[in-house]
C-alpha positions in Angstrom: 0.4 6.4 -99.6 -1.1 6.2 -95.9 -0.5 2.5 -96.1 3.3 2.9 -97.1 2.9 5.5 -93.6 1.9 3.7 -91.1 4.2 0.6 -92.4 7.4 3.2 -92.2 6.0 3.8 -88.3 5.7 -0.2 -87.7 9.4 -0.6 -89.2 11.1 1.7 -86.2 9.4 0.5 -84.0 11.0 -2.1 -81.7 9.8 -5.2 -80.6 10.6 -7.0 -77.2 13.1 -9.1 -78.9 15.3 -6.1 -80.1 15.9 -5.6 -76.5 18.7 -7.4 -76.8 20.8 -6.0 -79.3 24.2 -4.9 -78.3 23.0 -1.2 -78.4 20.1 -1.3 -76.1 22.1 -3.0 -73.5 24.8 -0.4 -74.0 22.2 2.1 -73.3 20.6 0.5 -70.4 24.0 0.4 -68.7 25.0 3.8 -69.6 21.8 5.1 -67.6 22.0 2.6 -65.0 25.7 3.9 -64.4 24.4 7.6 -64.9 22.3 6.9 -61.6 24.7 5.6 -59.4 26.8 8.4 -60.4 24.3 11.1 -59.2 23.7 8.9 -56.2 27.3 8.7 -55.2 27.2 12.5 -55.8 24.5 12.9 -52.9 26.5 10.6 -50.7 29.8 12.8 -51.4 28.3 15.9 -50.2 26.3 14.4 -46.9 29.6 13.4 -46.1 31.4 16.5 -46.6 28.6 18.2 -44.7 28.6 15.9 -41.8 32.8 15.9 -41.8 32.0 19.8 -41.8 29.7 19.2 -38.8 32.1 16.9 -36.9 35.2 19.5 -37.9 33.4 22.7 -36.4 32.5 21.0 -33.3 36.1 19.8 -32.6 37.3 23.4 -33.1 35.0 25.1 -30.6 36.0 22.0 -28.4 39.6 23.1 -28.1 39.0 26.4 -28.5 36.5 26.1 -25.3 39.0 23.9 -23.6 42.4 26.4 -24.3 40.4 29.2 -22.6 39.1 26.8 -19.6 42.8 26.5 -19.2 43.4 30.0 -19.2 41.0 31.2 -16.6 42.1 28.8 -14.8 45.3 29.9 -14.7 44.3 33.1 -14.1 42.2 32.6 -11.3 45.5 30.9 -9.7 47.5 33.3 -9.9 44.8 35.5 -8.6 44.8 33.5 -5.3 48.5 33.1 -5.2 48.7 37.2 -5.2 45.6 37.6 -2.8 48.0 34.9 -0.5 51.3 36.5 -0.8 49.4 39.9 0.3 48.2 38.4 3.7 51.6 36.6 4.3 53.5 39.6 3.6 51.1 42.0 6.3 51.2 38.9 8.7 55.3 38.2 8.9 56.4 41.8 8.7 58.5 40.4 5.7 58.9 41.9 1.8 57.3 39.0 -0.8 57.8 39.3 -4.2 56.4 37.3 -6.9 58.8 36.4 -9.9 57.3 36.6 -13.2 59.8 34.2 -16.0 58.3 35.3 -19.0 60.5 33.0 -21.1 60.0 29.8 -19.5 56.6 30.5 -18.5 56.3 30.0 -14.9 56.1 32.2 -11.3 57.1 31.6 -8.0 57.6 33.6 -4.5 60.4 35.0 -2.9 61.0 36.6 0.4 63.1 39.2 1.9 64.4 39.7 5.5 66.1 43.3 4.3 64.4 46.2 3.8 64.2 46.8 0.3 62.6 50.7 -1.5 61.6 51.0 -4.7 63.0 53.8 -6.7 61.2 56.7 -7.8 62.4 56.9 -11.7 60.5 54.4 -13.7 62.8 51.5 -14.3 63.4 50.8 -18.3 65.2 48.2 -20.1 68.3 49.1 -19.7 67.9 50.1 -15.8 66.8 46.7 -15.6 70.0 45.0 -17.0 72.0 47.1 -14.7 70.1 46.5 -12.0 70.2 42.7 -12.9 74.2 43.0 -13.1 74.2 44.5 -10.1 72.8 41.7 -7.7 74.6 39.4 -9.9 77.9 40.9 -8.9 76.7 41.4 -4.8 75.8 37.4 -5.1 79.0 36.5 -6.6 81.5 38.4 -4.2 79.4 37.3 -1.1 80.2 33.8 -2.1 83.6 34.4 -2.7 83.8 35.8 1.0 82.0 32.9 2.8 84.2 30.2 0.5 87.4 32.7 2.2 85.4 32.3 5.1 85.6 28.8 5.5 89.0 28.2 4.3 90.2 30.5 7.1 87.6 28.2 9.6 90.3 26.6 11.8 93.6 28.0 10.9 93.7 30.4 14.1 96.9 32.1 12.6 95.3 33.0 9.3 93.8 36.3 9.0 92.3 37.8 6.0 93.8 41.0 5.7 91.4 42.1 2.6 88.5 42.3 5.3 90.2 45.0 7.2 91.3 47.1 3.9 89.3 50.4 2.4 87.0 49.1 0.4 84.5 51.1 -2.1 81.0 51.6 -0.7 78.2 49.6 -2.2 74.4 49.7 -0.7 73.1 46.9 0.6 70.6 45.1 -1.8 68.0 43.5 -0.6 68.4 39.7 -0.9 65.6 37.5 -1.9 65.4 33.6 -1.4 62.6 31.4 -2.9 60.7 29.6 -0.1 58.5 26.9 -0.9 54.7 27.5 0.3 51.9 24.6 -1.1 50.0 27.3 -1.8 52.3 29.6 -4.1 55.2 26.8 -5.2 56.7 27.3 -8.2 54.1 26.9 -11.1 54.3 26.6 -14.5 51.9 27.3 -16.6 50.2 24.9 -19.0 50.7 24.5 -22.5 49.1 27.1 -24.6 48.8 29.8 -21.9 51.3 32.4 -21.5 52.2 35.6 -19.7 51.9 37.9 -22.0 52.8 41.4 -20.1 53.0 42.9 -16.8 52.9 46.5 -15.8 53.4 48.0 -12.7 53.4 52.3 -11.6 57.1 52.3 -11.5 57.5 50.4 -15.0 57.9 52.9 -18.5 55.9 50.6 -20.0 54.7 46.9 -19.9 57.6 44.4 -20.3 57.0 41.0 -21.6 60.4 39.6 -21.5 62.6 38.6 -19.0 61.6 38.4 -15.3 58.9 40.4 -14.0 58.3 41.1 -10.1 55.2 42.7 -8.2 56.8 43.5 -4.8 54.2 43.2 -1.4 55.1 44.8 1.6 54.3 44.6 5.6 51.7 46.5 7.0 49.3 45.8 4.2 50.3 47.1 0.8 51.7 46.2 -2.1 52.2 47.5 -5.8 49.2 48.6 -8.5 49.3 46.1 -11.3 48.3 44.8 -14.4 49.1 41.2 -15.5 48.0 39.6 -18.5 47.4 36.0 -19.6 46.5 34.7 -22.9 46.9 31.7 -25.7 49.8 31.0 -27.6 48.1 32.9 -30.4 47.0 35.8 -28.3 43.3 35.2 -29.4 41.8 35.5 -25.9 43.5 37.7 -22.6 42.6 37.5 -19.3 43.8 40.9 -17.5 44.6 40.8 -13.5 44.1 44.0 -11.5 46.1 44.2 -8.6 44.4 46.7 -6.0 47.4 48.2 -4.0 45.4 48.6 -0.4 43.3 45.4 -0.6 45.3 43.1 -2.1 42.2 42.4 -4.3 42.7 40.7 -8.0 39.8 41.7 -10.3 39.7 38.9 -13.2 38.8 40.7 -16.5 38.2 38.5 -19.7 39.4 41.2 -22.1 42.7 43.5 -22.4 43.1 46.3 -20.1 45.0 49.0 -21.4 48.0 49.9 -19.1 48.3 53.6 -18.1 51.5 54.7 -18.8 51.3 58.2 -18.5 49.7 58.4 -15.3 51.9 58.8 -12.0 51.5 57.3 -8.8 51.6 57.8 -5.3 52.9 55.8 -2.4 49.4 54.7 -2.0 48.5 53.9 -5.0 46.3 56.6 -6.0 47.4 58.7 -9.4 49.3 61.9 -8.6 47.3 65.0 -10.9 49.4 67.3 -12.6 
């Protein structure tokens, strides 16, 4: 019986030349491909982690370069305000600087009239009027210098209209763009926008349309808040405009404008 054993452990057995059966090289290949499988696995997911790596860094990249845009941008506008300020209390002449919210650009303007703001808060529909308005005044004073130079030599012509009752109209002031290398017309780069304004004699901040912060002779001009951020509003510079100094405080968050609160001429809230 132990001899019929150990005879039935010789038979399964294999010997070096068995090796080489169709079966044993199956099974050598199957684990050989089992390895390079876990291997390639290993290599998959370095990769992914290094492409993760490379990804992240490339984000924060932009991300650090769109806000290096926008404070830069708002650090020049900052200086073109602080500039318009001085010009305005050295040439005894109104400045204004003209916000397009649409297009995304600002330039300067200047006034010989005298120009007043009004006391109501202006709203959007005071705006469009308002907007009409100076539309209208440009429109007929180019009508009367074209009549104007038509009549030019004809000494028997006279234009009777000019002599005729006509309805009164205040004078508006009329503002012309001058160019300046230090405040010509910039437009912003892409990616950074205008994203509000509010000044004391706004109802509330606008962020359409054209905006305007008036400066005046003598050294003053309007309390204001402008705001700059990304095209998806992820980061917002906030410029304070000091009404005595001229000064533009840069703040890297959102400044909440105060509606509610009243100002004087000098730009000091009024306490009710």
């Amino acid at each position: 019986m132990r001899q019929s054993t150990v005879n039935s452990q010789q038979s399964t057995a294999l010997e070096p030349s068995d090796l080489s059966t169709p079966a044993c090289r199956l099974l050598t290949v199957d684990c050989r491909l089992r390895s390079a499988a876990a291997f390639t696995l290993i290599e998959l997911m370095v990769v992914l982690a290094l492409l993760g790596l490379v990804m992240a860094a490339a984000v924060r990249g932009v991300r650090s370069l769109a806000n290096s845009d926008l404070r830069g941008s708002a650090s020049k506008m900052a200086g073109a305000i602080r500039y318009m300020f001085d010009r305005a209390s050295t040439t005894g002449r109104v400045h204004r600087l003209v916000i397009d919210f649409e297009n995304g650009r600002y330039w300067a303007e200047v006034s010989d009239d005298r120009f007043y703001l009004a006391h109501e808060r202006e709203t959007d529909q005071s705006r469009e009027t308002e907007a009409a308005a100076e539309a209208k005044q440009k429109e007929e004073q180019e009508e009367a210098r074209k009549r104007e130079e038509e009549t030019q030599g004809e000494a028997s012509a006279v234009d009777i209209t000019r002599y005729q009752p006509q309805e009164f109209q205040p004078k508006r002031a009329q503002f012309s763009s001058f160019k300046e290398m230090a405040v010509k017309p910039v437009n912003l780069p892409k990616g950074v926008k205008v994203a509000g304004l509010f000044t004391p004699r706004l109802a509330e901040p606008i962020a359409s349309g054209r905006g305007y912060i008036y400066f005046f002779p003598m050294g003053l001009t309007e309390a204001a808040l402008v705001y700059l951020s990304d095209a998806k509003q992820e980061s917002t510079y906030t410029l304070v405009v000091h009404p005595l100094t001229g000064r533009v405080g840069v703040n890297n968050r959102y400044i909440q404008a105060p509606v509610d609160v009243q100002y004087d001429d000098s730009g000091k809230p009024i306490q009710r």
